[in-house]
PDB file with one MODEL, atoms N, CA, C and O in Angstrom:
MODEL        1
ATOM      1  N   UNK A   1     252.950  52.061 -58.924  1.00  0.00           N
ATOM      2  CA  UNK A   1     253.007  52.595 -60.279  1.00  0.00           C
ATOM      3  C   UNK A   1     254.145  53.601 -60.352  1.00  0.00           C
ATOM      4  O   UNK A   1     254.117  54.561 -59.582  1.00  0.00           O
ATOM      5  N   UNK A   2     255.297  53.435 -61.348  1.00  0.00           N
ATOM      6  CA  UNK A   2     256.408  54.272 -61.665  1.00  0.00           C
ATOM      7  C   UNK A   2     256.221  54.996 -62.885  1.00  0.00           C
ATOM      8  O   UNK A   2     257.184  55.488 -63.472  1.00  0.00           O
ATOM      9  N   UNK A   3     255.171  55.085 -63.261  1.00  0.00           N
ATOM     10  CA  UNK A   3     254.802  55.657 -64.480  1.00  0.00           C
ATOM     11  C   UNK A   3     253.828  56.854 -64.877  1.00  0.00           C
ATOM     12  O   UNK A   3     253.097  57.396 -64.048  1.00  0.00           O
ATOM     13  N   UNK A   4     253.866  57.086 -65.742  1.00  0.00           N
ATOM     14  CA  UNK A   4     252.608  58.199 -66.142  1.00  0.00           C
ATOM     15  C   UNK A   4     251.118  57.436 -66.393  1.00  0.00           C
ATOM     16  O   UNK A   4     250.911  56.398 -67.021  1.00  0.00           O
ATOM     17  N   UNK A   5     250.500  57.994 -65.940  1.00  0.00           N
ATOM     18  CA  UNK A   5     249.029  57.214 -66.238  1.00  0.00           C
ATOM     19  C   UNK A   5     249.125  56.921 -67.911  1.00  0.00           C
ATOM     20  O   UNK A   5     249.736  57.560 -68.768  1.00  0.00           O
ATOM     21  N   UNK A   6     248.288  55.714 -68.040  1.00  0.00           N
ATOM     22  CA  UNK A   6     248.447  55.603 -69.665  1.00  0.00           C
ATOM     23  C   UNK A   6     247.480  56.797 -70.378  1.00  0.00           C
ATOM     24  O   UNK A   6     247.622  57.099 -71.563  1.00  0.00           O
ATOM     25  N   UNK A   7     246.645  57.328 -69.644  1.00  0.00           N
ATOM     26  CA  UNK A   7     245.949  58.250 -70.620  1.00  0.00           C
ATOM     27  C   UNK A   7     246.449  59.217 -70.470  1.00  0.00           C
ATOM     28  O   UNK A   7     245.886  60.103 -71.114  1.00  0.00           O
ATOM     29  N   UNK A   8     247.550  59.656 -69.733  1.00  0.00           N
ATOM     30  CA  UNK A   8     248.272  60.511 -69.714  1.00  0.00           C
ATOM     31  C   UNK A   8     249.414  60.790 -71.320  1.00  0.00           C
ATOM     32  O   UNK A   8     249.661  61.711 -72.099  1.00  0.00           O
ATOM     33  N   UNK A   9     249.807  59.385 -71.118  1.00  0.00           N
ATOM     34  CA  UNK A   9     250.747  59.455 -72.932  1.00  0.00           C
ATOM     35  C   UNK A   9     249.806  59.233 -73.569  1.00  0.00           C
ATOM     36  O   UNK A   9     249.818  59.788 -74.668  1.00  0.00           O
ATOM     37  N   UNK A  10     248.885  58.584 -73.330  1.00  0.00           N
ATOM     38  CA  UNK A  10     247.875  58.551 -75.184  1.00  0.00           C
ATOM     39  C   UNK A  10     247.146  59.759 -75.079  1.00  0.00           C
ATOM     40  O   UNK A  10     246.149  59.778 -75.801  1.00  0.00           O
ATOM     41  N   UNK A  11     247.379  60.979 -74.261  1.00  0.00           N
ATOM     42  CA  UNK A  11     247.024  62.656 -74.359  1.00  0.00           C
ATOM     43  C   UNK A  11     248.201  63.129 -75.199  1.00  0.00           C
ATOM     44  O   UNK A  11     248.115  63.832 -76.206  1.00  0.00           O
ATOM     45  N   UNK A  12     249.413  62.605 -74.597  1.00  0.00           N
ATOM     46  CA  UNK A  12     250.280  63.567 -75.088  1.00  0.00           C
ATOM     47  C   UNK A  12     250.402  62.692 -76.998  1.00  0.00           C
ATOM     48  O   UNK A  12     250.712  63.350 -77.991  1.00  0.00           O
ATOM     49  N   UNK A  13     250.168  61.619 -77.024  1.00  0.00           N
ATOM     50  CA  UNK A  13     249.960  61.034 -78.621  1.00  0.00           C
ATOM     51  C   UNK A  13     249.218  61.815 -79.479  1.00  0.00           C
ATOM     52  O   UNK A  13     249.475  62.195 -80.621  1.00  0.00           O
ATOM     53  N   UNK A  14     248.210  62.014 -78.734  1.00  0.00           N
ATOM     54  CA  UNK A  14     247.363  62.727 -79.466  1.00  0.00           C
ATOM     55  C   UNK A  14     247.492  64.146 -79.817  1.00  0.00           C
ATOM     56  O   UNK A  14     247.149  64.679 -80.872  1.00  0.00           O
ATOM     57  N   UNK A  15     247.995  64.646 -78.861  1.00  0.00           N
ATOM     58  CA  UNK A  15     248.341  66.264 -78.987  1.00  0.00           C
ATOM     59  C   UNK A  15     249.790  66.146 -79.878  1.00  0.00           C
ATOM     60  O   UNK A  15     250.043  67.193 -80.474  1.00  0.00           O
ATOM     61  N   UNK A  16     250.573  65.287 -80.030  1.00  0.00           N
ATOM     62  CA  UNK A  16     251.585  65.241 -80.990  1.00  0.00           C
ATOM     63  C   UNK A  16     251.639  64.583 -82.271  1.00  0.00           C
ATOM     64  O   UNK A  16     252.721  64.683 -82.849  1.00  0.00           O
ATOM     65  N   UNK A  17     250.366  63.674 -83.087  1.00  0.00           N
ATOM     66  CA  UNK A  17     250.148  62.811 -84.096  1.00  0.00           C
ATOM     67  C   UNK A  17     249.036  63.341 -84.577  1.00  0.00           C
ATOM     68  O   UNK A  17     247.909  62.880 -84.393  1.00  0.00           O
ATOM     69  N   UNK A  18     249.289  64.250 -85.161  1.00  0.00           N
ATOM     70  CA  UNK A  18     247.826  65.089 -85.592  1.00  0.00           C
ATOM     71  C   UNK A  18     247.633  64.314 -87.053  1.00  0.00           C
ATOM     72  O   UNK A  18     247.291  65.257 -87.767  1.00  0.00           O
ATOM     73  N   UNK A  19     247.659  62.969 -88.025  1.00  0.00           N
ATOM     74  CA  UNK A  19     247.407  62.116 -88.988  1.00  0.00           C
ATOM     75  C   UNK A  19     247.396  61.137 -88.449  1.00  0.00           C
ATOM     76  O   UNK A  19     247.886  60.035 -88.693  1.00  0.00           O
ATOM     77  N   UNK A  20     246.956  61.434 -87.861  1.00  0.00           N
ATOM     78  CA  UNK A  20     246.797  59.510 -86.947  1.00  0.00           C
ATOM     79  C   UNK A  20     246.369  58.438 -87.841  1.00  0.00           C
ATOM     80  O   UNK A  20     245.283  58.711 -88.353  1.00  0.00           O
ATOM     81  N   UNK A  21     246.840  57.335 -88.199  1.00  0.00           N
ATOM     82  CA  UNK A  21     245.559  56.485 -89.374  1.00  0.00           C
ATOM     83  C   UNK A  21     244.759  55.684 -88.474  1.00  0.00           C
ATOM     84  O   UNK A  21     244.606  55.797 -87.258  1.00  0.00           O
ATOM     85  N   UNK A  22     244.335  54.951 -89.200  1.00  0.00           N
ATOM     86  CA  UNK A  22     242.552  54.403 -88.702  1.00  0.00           C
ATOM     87  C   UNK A  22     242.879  53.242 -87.402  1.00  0.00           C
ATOM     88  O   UNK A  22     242.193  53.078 -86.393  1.00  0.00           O
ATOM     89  N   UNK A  23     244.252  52.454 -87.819  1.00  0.00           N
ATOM     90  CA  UNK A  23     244.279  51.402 -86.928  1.00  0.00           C
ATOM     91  C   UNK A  23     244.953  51.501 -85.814  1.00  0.00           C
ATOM     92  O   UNK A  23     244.854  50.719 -84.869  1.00  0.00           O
ATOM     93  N   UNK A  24     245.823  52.672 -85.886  1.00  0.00           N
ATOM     94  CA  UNK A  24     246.526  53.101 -84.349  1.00  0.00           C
ATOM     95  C   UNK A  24     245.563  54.218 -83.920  1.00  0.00           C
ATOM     96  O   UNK A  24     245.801  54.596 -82.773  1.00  0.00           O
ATOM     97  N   UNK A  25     244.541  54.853 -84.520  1.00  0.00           N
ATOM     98  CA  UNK A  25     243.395  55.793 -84.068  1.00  0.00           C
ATOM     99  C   UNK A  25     242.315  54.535 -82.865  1.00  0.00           C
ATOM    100  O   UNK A  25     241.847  54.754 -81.748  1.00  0.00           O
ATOM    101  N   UNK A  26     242.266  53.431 -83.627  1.00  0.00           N
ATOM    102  CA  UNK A  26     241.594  52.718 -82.828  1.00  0.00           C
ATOM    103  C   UNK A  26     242.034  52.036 -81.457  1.00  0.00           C
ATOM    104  O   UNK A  26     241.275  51.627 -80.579  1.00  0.00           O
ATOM    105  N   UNK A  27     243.399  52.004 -81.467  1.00  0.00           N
ATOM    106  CA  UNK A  27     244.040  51.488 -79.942  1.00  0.00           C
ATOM    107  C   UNK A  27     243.999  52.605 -79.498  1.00  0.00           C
ATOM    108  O   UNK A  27     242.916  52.816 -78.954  1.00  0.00           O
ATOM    109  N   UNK A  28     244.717  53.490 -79.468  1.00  0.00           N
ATOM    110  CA  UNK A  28     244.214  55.275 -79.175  1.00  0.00           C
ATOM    111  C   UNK A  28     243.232  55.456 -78.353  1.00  0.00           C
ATOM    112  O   UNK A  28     243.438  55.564 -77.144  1.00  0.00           O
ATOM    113  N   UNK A  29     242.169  55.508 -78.821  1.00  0.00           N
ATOM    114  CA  UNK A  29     241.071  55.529 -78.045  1.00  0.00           C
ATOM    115  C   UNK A  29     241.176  54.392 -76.803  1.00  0.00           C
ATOM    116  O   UNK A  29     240.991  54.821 -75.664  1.00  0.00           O
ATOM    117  N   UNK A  30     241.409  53.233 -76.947  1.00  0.00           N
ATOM    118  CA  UNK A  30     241.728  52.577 -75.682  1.00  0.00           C
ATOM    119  C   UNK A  30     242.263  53.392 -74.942  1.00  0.00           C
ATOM    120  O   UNK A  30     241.714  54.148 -74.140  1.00  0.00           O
ATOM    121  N   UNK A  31     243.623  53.249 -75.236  1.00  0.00           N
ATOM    122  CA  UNK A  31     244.888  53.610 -74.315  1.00  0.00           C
ATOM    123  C   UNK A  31     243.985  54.995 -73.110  1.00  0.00           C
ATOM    124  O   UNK A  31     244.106  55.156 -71.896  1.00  0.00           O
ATOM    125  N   UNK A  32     243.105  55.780 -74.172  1.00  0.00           N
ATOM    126  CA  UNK A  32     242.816  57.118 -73.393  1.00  0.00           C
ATOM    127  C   UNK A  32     242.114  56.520 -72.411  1.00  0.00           C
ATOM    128  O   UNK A  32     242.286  57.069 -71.324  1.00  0.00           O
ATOM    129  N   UNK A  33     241.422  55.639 -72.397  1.00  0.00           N
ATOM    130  CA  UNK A  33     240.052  55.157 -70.897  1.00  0.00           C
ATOM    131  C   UNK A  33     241.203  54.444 -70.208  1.00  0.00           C
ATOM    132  O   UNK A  33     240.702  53.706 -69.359  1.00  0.00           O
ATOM    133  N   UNK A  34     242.346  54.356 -70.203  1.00  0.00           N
ATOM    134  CA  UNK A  34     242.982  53.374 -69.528  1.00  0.00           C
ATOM    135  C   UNK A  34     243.691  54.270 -68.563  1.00  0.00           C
ATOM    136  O   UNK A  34     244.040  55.414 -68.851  1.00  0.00           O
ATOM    137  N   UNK A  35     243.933  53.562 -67.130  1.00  0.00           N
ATOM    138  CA  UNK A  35     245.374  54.822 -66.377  1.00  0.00           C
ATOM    139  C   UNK A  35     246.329  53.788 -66.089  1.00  0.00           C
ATOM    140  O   UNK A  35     247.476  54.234 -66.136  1.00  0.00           O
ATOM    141  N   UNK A  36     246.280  52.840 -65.872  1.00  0.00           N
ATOM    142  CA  UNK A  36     247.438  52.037 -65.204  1.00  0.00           C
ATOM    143  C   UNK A  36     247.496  50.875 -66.247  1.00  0.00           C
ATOM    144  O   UNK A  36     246.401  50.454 -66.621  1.00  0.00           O
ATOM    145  N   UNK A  37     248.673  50.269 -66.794  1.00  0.00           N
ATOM    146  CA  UNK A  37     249.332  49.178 -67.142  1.00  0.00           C
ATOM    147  C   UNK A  37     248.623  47.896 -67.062  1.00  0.00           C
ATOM    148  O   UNK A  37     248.551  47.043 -67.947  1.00  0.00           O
ATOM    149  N   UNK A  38     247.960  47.863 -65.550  1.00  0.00           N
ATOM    150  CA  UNK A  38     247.248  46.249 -65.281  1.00  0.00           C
ATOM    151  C   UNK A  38     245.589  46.428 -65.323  1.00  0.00           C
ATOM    152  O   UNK A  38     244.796  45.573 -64.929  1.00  0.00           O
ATOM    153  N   UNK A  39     245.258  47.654 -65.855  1.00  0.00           N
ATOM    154  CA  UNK A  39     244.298  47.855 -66.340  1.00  0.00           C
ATOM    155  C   UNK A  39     243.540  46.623 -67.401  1.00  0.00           C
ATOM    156  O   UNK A  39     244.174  45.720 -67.948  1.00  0.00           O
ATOM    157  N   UNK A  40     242.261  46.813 -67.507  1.00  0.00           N
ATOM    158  CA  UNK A  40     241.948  45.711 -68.830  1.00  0.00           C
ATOM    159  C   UNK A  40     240.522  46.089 -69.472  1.00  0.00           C
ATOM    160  O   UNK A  40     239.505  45.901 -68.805  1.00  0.00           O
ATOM    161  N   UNK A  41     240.473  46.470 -70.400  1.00  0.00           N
ATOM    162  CA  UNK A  41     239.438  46.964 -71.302  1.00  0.00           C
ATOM    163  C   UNK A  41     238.787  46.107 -72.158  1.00  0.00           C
ATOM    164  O   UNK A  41     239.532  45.555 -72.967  1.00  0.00           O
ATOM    165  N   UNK A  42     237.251  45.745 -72.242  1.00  0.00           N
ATOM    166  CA  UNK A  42     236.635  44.567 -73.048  1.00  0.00           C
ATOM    167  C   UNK A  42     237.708  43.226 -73.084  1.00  0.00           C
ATOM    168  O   UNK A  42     238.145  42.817 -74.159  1.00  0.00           O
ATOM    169  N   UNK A  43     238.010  42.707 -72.009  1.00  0.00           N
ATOM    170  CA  UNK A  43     238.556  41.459 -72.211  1.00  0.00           C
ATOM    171  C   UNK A  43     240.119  42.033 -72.672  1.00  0.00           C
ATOM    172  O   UNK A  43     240.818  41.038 -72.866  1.00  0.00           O
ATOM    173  N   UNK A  44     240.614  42.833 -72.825  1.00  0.00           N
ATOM    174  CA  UNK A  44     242.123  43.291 -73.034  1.00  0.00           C
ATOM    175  C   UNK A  44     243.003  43.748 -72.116  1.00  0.00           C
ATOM    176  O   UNK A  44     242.608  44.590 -71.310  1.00  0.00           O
ATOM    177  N   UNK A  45     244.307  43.291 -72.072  1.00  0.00           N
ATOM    178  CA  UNK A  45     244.626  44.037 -71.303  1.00  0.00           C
ATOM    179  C   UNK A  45     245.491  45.391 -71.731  1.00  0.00           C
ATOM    180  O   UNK A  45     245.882  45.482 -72.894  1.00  0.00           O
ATOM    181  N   UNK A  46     245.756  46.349 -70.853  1.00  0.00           N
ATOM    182  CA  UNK A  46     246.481  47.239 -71.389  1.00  0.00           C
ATOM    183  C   UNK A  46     247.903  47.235 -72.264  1.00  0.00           C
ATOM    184  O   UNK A  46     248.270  47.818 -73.284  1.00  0.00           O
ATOM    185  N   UNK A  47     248.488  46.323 -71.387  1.00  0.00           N
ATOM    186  CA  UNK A  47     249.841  45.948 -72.269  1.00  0.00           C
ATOM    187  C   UNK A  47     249.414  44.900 -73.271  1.00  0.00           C
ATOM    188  O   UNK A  47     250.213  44.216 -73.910  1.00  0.00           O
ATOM    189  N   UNK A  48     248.115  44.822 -73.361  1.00  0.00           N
ATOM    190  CA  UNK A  48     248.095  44.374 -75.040  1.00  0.00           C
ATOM    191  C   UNK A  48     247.636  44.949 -76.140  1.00  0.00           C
ATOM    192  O   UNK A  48     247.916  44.724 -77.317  1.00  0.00           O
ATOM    193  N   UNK A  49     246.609  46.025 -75.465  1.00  0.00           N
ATOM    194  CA  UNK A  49     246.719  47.472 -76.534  1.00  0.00           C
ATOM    195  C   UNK A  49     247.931  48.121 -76.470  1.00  0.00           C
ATOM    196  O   UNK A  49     248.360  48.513 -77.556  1.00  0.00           O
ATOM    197  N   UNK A  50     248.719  48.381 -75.323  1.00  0.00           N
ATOM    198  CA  UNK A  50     249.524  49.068 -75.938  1.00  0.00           C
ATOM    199  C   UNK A  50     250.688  48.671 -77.030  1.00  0.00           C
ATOM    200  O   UNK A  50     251.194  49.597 -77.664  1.00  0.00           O
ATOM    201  N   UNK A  51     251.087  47.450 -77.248  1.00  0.00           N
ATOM    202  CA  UNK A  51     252.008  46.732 -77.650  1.00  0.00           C
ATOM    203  C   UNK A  51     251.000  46.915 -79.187  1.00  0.00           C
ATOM    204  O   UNK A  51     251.613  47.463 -80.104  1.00  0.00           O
ATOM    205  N   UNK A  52     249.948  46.614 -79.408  1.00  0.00           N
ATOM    206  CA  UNK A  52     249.535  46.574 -80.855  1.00  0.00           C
ATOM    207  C   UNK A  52     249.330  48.314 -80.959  1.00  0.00           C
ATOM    208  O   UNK A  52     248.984  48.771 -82.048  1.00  0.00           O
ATOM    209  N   UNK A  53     249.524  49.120 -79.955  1.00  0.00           N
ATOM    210  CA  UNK A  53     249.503  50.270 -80.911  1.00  0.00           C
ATOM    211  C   UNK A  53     250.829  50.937 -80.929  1.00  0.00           C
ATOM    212  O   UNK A  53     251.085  51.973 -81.541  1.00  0.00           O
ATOM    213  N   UNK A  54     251.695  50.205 -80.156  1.00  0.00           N
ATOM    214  CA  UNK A  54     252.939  50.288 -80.737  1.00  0.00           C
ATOM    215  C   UNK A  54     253.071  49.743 -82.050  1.00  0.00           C
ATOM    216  O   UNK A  54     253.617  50.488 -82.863  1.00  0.00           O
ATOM    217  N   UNK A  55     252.720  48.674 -82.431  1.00  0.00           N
ATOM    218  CA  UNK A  55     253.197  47.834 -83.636  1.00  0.00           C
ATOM    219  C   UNK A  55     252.529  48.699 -84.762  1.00  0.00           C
ATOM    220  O   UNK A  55     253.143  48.782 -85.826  1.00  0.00           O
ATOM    221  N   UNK A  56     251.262  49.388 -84.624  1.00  0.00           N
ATOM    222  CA  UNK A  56     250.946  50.001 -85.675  1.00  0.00           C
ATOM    223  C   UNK A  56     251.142  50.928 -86.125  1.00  0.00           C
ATOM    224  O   UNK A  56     251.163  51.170 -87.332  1.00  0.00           O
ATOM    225  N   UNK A  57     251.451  52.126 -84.658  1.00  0.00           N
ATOM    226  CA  UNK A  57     252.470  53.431 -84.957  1.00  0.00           C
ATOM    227  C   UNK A  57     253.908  53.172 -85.252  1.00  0.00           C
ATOM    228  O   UNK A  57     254.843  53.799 -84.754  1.00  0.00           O
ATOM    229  N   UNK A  58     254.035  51.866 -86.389  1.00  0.00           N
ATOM    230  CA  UNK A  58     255.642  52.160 -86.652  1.00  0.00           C
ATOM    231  C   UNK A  58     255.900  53.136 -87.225  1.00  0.00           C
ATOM    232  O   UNK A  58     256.984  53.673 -86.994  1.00  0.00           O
ATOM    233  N   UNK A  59     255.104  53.638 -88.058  1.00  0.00           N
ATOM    234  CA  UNK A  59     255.597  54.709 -89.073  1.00  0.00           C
ATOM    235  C   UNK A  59     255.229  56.345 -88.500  1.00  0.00           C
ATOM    236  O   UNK A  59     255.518  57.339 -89.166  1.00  0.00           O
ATOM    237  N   UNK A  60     254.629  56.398 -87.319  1.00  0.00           N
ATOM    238  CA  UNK A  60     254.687  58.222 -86.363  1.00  0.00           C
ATOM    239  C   UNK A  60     256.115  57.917 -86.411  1.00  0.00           C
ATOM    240  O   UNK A  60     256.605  56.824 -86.130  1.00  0.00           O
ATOM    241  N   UNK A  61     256.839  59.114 -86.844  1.00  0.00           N
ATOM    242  CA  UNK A  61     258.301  59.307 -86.886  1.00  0.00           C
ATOM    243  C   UNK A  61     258.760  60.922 -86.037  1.00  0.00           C
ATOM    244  O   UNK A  61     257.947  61.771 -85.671  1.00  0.00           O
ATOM    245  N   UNK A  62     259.694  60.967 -85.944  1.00  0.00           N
ATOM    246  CA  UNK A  62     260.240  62.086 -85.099  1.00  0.00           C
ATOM    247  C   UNK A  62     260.103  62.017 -83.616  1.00  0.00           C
ATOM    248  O   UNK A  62     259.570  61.183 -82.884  1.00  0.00           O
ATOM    249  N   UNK A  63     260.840  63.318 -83.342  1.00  0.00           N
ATOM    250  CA  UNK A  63     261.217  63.073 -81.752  1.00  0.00           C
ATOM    251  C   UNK A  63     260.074  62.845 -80.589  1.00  0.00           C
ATOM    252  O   UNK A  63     260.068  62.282 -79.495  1.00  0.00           O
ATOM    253  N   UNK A  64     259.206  63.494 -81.299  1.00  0.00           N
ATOM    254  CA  UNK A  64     258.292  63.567 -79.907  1.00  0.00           C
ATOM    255  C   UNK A  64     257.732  61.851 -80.059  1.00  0.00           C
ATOM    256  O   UNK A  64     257.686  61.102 -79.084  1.00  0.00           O
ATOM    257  N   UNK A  65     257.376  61.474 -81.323  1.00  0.00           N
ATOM    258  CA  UNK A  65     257.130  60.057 -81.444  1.00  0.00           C
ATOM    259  C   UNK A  65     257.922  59.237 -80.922  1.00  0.00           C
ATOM    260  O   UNK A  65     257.371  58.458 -80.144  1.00  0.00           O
ATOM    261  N   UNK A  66     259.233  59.086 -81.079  1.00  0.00           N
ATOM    262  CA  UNK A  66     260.741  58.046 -80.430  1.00  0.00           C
ATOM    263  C   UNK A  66     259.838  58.587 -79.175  1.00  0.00           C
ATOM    264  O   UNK A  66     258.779  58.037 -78.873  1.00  0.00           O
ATOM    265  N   UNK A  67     260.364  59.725 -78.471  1.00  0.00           N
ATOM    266  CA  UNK A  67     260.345  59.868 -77.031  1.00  0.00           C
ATOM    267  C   UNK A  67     259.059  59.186 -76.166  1.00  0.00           C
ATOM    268  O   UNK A  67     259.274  58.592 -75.109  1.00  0.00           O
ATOM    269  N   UNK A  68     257.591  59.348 -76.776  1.00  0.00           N
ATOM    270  CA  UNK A  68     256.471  58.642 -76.458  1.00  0.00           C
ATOM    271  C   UNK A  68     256.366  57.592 -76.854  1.00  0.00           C
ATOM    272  O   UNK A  68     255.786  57.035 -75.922  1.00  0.00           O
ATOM    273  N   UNK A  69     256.523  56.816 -77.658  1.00  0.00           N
ATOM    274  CA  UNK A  69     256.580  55.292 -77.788  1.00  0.00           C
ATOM    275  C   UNK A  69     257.867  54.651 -76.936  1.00  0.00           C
ATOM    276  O   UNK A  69     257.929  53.602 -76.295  1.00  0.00           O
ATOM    277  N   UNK A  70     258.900  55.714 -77.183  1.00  0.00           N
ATOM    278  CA  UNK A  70     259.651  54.717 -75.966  1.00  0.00           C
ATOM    279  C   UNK A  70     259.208  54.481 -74.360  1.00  0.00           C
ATOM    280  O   UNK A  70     259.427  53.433 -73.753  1.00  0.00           O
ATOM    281  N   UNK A  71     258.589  55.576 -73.833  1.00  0.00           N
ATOM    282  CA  UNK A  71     258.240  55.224 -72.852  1.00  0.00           C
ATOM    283  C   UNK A  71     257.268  54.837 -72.486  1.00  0.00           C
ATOM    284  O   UNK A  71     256.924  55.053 -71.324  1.00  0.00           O
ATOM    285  N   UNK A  72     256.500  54.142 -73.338  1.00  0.00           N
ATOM    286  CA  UNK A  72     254.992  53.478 -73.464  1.00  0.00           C
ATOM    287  C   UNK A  72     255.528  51.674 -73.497  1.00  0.00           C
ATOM    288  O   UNK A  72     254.891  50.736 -73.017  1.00  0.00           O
ATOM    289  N   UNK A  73     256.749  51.609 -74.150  1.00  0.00           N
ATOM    290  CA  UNK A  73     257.293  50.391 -74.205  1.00  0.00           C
ATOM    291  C   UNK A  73     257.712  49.924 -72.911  1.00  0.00           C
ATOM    292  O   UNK A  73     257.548  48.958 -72.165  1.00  0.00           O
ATOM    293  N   UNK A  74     258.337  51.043 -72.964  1.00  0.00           N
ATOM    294  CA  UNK A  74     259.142  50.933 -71.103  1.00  0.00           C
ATOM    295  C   UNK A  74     258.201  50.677 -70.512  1.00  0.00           C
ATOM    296  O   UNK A  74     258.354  49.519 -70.124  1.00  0.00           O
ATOM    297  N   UNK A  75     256.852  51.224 -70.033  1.00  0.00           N
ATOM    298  CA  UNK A  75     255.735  50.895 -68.615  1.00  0.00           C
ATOM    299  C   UNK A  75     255.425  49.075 -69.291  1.00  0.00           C
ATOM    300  O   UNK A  75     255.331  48.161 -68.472  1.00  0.00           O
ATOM    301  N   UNK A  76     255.296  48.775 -70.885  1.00  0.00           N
ATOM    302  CA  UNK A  76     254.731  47.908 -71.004  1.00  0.00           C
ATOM    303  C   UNK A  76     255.925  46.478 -70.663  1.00  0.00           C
ATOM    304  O   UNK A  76     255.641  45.382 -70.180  1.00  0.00           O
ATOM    305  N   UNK A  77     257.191  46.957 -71.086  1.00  0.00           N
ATOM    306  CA  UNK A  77     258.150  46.152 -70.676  1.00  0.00           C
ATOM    307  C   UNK A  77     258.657  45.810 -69.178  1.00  0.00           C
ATOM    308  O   UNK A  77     259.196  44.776 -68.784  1.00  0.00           O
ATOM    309  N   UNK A  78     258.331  46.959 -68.472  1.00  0.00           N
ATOM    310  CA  UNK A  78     258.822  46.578 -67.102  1.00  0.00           C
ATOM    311  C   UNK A  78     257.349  45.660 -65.948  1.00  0.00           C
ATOM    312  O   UNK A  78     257.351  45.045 -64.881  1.00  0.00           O
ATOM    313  N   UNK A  79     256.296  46.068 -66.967  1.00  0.00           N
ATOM    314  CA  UNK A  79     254.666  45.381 -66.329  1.00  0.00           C
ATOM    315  C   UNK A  79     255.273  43.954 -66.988  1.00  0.00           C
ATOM    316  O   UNK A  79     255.288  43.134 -66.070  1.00  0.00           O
ATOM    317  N   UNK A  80     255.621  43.536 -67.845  1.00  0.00           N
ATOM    318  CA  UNK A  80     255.395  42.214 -68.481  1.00  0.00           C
ATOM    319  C   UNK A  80     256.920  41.526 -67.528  1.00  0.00           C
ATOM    320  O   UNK A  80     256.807  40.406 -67.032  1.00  0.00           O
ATOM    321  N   UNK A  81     257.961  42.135 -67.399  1.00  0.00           N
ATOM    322  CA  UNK A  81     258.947  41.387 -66.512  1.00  0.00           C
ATOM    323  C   UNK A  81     258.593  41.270 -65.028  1.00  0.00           C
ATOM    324  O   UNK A  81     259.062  40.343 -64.368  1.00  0.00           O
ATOM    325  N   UNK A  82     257.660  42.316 -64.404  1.00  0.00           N
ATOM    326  CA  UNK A  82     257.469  41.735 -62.924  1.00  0.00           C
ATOM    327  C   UNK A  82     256.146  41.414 -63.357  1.00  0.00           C
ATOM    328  O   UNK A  82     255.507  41.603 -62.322  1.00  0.00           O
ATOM    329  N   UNK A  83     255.095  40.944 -64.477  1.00  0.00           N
ATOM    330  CA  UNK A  83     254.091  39.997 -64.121  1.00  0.00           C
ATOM    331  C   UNK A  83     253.940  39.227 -63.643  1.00  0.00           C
ATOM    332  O   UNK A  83     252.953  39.176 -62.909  1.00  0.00           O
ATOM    333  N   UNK A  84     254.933  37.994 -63.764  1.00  0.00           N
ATOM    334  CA  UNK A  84     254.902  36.650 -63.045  1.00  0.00           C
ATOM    335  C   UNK A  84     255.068  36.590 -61.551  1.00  0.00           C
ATOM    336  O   UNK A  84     254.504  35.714 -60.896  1.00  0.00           O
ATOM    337  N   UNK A  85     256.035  37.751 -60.857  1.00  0.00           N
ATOM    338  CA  UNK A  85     256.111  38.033 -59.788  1.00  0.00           C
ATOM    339  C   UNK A  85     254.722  38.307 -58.995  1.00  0.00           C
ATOM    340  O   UNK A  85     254.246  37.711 -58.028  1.00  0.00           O
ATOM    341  N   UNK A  86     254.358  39.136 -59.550  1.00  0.00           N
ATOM    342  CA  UNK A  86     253.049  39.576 -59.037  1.00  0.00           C
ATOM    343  C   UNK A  86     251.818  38.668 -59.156  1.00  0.00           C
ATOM    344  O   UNK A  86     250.841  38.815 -58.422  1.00  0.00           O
ATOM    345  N   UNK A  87     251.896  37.770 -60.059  1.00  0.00           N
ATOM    346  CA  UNK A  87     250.475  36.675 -60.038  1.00  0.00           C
ATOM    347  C   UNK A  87     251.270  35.711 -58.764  1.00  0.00           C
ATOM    348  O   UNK A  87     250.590  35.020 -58.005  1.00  0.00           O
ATOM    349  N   UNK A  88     252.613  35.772 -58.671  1.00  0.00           N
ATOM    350  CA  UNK A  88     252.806  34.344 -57.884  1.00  0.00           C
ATOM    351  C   UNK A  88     253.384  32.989 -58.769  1.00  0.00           C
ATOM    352  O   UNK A  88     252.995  32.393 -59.773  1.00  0.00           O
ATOM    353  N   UNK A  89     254.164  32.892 -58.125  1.00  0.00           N
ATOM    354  CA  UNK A  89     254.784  31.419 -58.966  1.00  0.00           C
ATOM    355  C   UNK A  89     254.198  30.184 -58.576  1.00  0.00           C
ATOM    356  O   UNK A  89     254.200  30.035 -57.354  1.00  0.00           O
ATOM    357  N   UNK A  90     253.695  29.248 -59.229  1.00  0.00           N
ATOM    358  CA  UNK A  90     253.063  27.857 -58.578  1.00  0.00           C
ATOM    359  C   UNK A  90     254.282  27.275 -58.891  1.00  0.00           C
ATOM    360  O   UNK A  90     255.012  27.859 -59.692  1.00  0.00           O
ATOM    361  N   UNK A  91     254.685  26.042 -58.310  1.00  0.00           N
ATOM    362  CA  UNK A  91     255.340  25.031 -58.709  1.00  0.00           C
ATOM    363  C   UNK A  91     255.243  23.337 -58.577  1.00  0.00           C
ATOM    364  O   UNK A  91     255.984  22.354 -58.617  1.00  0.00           O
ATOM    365  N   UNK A  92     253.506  23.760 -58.354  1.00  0.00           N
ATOM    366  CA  UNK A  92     253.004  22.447 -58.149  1.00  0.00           C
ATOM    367  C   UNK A  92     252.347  22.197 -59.743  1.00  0.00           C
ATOM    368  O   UNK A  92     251.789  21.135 -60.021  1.00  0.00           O
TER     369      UNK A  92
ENDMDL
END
């Protein structure tokens, strides 16, 4: 793991998005029970809450928002390029 625990940024989300609305409030709460990327919550996995609560915090604006969603993208972008590595390639 090269990253911050995920409930580590969905602490610092929270301590910086004080209007949170209802549908990025609800990945939110995921993200917080979660620590690692390959984590998986009720049948989810983490990089698939986090990606829909990216999509729903489009509109948290300002710096501290850019700076925490970018690097929430980043753990979720660099988990989704070495996934395949890590399950193993079949080629049968």
């Amino acid at each position: 793991m090269n990253h911050r625990p995920i409930n580590a940024i969905a602490a610092d989300i929270r301590a910086n998005w004080l209007d949170i609305d209802k549908t990025s409030e609800r990945f939110l709460a995921v993200l917080e029970k979660l620590g690692d990327i390959t984590d998986t919550y009720r049948g989810e996995t983490a990089s698939e809450v986090a990606l829909r609560f990216l999509i729903a915090a489009e509109f948290w604006r300002g710096p501290a928002a850019r700076s925490i969603k970018n690097e929430l993208a980043d753990v979720v972008h660099r988990h989704r390029r070495e996934e395949p590595h890590a399950r193993g390639a079949s080629s049968t």
